[in-house]
C-alpha positions as CSV (number, residue, x, y, z in Angstrom):
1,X,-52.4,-190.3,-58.0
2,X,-54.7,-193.0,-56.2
3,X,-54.2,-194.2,-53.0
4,X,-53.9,-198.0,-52.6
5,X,-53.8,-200.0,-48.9
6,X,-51.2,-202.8,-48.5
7,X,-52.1,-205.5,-46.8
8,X,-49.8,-207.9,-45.3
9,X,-50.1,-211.8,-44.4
10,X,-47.7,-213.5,-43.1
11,X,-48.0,-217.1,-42.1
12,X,-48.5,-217.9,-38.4
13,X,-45.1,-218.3,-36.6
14,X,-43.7,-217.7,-33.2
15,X,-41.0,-214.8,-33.4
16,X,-41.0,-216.0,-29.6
17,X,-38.7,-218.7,-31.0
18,X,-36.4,-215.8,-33.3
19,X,-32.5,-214.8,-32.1
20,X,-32.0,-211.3,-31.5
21,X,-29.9,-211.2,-35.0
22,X,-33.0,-213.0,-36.8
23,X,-35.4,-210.2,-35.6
24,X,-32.5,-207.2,-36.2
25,X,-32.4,-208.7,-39.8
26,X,-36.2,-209.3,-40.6
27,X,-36.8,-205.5,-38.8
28,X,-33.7,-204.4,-41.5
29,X,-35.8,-206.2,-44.0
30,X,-39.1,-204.0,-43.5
31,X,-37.2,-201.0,-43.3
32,X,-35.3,-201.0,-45.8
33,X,-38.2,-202.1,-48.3
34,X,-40.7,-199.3,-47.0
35,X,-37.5,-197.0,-46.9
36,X,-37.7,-197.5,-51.1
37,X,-40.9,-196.9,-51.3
38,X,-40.3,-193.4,-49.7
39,X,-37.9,-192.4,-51.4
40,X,-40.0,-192.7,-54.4
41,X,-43.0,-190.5,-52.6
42,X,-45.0,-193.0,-52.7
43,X,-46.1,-193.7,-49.4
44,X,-49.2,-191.7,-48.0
45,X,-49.7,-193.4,-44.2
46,X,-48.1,-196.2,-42.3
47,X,-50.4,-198.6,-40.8
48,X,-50.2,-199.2,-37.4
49,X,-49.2,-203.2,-36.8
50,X,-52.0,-205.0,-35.1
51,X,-52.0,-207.6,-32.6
52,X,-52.4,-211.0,-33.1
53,X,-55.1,-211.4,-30.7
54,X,-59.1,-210.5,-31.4
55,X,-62.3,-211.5,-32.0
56,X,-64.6,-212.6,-35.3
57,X,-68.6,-211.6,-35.2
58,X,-69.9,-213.5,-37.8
59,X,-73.9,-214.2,-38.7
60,X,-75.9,-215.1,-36.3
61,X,-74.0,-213.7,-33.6
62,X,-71.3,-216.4,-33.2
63,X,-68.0,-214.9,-31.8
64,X,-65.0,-216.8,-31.9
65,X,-61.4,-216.1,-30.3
66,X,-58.6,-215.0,-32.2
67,X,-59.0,-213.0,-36.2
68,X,-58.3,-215.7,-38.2
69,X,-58.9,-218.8,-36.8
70,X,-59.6,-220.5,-40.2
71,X,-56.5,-219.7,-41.9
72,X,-53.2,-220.2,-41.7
73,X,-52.1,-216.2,-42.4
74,X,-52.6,-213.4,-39.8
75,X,-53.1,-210.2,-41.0
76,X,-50.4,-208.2,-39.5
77,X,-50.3,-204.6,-40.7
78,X,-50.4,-202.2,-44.1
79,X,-49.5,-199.2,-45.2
80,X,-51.3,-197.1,-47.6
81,X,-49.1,-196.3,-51.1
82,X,-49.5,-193.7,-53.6
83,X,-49.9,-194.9,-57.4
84,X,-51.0,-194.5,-60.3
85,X,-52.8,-197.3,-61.3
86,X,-53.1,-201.1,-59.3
87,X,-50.4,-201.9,-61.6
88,X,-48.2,-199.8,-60.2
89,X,-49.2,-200.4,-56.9
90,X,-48.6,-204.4,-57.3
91,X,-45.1,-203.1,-58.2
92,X,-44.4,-201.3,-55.2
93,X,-45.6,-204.7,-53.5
94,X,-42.7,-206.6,-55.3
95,X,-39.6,-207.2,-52.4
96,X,-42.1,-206.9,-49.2
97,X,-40.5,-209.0,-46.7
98,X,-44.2,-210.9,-45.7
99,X,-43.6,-212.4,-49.3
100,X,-40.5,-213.6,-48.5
101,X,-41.6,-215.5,-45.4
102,X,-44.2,-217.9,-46.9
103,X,-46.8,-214.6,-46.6
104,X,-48.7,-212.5,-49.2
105,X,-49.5,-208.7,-49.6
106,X,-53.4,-207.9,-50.7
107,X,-53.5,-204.6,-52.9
108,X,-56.3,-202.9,-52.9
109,X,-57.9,-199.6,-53.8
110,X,-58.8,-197.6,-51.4
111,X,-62.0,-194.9,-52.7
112,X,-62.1,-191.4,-50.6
C-alpha cells in the first residue's frame, strides 16, 4: 500500500459570517467523510488544519503577507490516505466536503 497526502482548497470565505447550525453541519460534513475513509483503513495521519494567516518567500527575497495572496483557494489542511494506486486514492477523494463548497482536493504521492 502507498501512502498518498490530501490536500484541501477551499475557496476563501468568512465562516465569521456562518450560524452555529451551518458550522455543526459542515463540521458533520468532514466527519462523517473522513469517518468512511476509516472505516475502510485507509487513513494513515490526519493533518493538522493550518491557519489562514502566513507568509510567501519567493526569489529574490520578496516576502509578502498572507499564503496565497494570488489565488482565490486557501490551502486549509490534509490528511495522508492509504492506497493502492493514485486511482484509488482520487476515489477516496470523491465526497470531500472542500469539493462541495466551490474547493478542490490535490492528490498526491507522497515517496518515504
Amino acid at each position: 500500500m502507498k501512502e498518498f497526502m490530501l490536500l484541501f482548497r477551499q475557496p476563501s470565505y468568512d465562516y465569521s459570517n456562518a450560524s452555529p447550525a451551518e458550522m455543526q453541519a459542515l463540521a458533520q460534513k468532514w466527519q462523517d467523510w473522513v469517518s468512511g475513509i476509516v472505516a475502510q483503513d485507509k487513513l494513515s495521519s490526519h493533518g493538522p488544519r493550518l491557519s489562514l494567516e502566513g507568509r510567501v518567500l519567493k526569489s529574490g527575497g520578496v516576502v509578502t503577507d498572507g499564503p496565497f495572496v494570488e489565488v482565490r483557494e486557501i490551502l486549509g489542511s490534509f490528511i495522508i490516505v492509504k492506497a493502492e494506486d493514485l486511482e484509488s486514492a482520487t476515489t477516496l477523494a470523491h465526497g470531500c466536503p472542500a469539493v462541495d463548497m466551490g474547493g478542490s482536493v490535490e492528490i498526491r504521492p507522497l515517496y518515504v
